[in-house]
N, C-alpha and C positions, 0 to 999 in steps of 0.2 A: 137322422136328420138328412133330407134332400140337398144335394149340390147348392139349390136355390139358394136355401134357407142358410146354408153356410155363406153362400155371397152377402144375401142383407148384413147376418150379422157382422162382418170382416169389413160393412163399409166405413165402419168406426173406430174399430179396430183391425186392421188388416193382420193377418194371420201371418207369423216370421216362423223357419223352423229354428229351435233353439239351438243354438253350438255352443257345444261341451266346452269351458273355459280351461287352458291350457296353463299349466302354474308357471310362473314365470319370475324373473328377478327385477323386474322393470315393474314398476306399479302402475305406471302410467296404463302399460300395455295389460296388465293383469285386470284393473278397471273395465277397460275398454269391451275387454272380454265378459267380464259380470255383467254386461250390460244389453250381453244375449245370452245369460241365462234364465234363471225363474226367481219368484218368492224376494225377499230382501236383497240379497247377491244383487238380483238384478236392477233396483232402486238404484242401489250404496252406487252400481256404475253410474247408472241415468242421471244420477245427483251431478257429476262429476263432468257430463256432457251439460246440462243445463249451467251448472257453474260457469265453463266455458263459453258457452254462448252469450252469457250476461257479458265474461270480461271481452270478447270481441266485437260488442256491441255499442260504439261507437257515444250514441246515443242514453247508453243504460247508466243510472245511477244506483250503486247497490247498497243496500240498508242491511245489516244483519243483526240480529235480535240475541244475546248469549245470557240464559239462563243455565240454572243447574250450579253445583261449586265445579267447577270447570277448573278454576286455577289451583284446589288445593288437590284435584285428581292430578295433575300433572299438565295441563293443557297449556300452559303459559307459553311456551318456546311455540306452540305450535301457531297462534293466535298473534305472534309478535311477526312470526313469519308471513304469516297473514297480510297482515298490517304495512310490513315493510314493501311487498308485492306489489301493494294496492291491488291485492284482490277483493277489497272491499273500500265503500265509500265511508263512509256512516255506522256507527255503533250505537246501541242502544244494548244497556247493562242492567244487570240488579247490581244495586250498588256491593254485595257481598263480595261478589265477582274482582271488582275492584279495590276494596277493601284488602282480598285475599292477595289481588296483585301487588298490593303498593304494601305489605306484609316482606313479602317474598322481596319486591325491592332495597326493604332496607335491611335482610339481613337475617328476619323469621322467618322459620320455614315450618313445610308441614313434614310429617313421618307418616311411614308405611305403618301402621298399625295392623289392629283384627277385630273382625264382624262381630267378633263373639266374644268379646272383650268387657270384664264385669264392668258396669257401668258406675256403679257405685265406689269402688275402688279408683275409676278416672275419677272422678269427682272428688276424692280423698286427696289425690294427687295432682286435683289442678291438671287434668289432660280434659282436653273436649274432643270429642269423635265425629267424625263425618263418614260413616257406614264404616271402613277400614282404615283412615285417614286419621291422623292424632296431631294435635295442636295444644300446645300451653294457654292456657286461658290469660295468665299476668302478661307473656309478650304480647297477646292481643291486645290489653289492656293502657302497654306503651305506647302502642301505635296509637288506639285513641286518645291518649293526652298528649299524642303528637303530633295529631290529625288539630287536636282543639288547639295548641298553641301556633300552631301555623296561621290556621282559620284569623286567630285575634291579631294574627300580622297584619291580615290583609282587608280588619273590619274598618269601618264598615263597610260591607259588603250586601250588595242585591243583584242578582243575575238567576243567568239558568242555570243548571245542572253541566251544562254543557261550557259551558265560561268556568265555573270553578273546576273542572275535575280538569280544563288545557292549562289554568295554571296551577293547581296539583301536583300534575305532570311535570311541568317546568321545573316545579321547583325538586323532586324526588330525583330529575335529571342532574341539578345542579347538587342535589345531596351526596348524591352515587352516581357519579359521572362513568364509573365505569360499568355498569350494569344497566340492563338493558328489563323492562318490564312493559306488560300493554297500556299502559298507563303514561310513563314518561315517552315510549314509542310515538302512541298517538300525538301524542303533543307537539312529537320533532318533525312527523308525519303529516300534520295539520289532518287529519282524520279524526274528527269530532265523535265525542263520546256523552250521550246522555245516558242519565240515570232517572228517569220518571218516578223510585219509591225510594228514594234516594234518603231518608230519614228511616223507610223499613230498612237499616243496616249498622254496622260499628259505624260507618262514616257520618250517619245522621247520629248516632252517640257522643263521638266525637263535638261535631257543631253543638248540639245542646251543653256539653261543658260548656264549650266556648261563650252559648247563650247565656247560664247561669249566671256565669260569673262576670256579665254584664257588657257583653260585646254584642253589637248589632252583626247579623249574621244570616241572612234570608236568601231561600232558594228558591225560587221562583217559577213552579211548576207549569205554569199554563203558558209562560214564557217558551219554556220548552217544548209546548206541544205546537204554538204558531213555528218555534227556529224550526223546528224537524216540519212539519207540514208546507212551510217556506221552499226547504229543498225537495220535495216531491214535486210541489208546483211548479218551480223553476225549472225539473227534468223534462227531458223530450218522455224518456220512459225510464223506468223504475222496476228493478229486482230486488228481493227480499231472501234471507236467506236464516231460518231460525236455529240454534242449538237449541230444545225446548222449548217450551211454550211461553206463558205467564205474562206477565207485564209487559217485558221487551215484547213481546207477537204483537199484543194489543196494540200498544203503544206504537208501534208503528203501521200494523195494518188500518189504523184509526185513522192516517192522514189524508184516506182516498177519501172516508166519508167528511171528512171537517173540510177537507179539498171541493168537494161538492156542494155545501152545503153555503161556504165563505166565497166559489168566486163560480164552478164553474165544476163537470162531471170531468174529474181527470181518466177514468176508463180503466181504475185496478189497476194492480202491479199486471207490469206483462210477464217477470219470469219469477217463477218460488221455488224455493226448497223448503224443507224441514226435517231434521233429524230429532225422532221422540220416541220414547220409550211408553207414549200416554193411548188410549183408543177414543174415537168418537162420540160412542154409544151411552160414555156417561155425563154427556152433554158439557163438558168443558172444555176450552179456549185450548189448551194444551196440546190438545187429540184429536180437534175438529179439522175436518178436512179442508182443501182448498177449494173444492168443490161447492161447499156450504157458505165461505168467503164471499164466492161469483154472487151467491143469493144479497148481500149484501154492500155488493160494488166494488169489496176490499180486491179482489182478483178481477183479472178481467175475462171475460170467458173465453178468449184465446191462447190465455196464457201456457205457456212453457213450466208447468210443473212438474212437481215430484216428492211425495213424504215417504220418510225410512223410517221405518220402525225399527232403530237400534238404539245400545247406548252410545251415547255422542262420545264418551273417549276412547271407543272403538270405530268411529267414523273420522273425527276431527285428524286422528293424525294419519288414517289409510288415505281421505280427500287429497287435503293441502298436498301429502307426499306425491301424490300421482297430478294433482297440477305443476305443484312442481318441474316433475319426473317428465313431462309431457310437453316442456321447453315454451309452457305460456308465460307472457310476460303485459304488466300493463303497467306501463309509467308515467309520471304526472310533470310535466313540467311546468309551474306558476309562472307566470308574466302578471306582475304590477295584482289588479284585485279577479284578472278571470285565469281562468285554470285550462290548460290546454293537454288537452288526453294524445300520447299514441301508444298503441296497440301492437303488438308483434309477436309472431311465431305461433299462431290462430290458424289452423285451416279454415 
């Protein structure tokens, strides 16, 4: 290839020599370093710089999407730390997600189990598996008649997803005051959490008792898709940030187009991430790149991206630890009904 020809193609991507990452005890700085190497390494850094740049972004409102059983792998602590940061605005959950948090808040937990664990023998035993992860099926079972008799406290009830899961929250706060779960967080946080399939889960198990047995009890999905669409349109700009793909992606990449189509072209999120274990090629939402999004308006084609291809609970706690570790900070302080953002320790 001619000198030329390597000019054209570097005017796209300009050509960096790679530097050997340096092992370190600082994550921050270990990051920083993956992010002049090659292959994934160098994503998992990129992520970590784009993260950053949303939270110094004055401007940016961030959406993150968490799929996957995240809470019964272990991810809880790390999600809550999240949360407390305000390193994110807005959540959007399968509701399983939550389910498994507000489990773990009151007291059920999950166990290290094994892959290779007869499956018929759990089932003998009342254990459910999630790949290596084990759970009692009757304590899940308490949760949801305790999920329904709450529910019939507060019927009747009509709202979104996002109004019942803050007072949820509240009230699993006042249950277990001492314990801390993403679920009661959000709620103390005012860091709104929707659940768009919010009936695919024990929580919609749950409610349908509660329906049964004669309590009005309506969750209001489209509700949910104007609240979450509402705060996109009110942002100057808008970052996204996915654990997985699925509903929560959708679910919120969908608010550039409903945004367009209800008032006015909002111009895509300006910054993304995604961390997924899924590929492109077989044409599903999970996999598809950001690139494909731009075709669609959900991105904007300027945007600040980045997709990793790992498992999220080998990403979610190397991230958070190295923003952390990296001395960013973004704090919220409410005055009256508007919210006033400052930013600190940001190059």
């Amino acid at each position: 290839m001619s000198i030329k020809a390597v000019g054209e193609m570097t005017k796209k991507h300009p050509m960096k020599t790679i530097s050997p990452v340096c092992p370190s005890d600082n994550v921050a700085s270990l990051l920083s370093g993956m992010a002049r190497t090659g292959f994934q390494g160098r994503k998992l850094g990129e992520s970590v710089e784009v993260w950053r740049r949303m939270l110094a972004d004055p401007e940016c409102t961030i959406f993150f999407g968490l799929s996957g059983a995240m809470i019964p792998a272990g991810m809880q602590r790390c999600l809550v730390e999240m949360v407390q940061r305000h390193f994110v605005d807005v959540i959007v959950s399968t509701g399983a997600n939550i389910f498994h948090d507000s489990c773990e808040h009151l007291g059920i937990r999950h166990y290290r189990g094994h892959h290779t664990a007869d499956d018929r023998e759990l089932y003998r035993k009342g254990i459910d598996r999630i790949y290596d992860v084990f759970a009692f099926e009757e304590e899940f079972r308490t949760v949801d008649r305790a999920i329904a008799a709450w529910s019939e406290s507060i019927a009747p009830f009509r709202g979104s997803s996002r109004e019942f899961t803050r007072l949820w929250g509240e009230w699993l706060g006042r249950k277990r005051p001492e314990y801390e779960s993403l679920t009661s967080v959000c709620a103390k946080e005012k860091v709104p959490i929707f659940i768009p399939a919010l009936a695919d889960s024990s929580i919609g198990i749950g409610l349908l008792i509660a329906r049964r047995r004669g309590f009005d009890i309506d969750i209001d999905q489209i509700a949910d898709a104007d609240e979450i669409t509402a705060r996109v349109e009110e942002a100057k700009k808008s970052g996204v940030i996915y654990v997985g793909g699925g509903v929560p992606k959708n679910f919120i990449q969908q608010t550039q187009v409903i945004g367009s189509i209800h008032e006015k072209d909002l111009g895509g999120h300006a910054y993304a991430i995604q961390y997924t274990t899924d590929s492109p090629q077989w044409g599903g939402l999970s996999g598809c790149t950001f690139e494909e999004a731009i075709s669609w308006g959900k991105e904007s084609a300027t945007s600040l991206q980045v997709q990793v291809h790992v498992d999220a609970t080998i990403a979610l706690p190397i991230v958070i630890s190295a923003l952390i570790s990296s001395g960013v900070e973004r704090v919220k302080q409410r005055r009256g009904k508007k919210e006033k953002i400052y930013r600190q320790g940001i190059d």
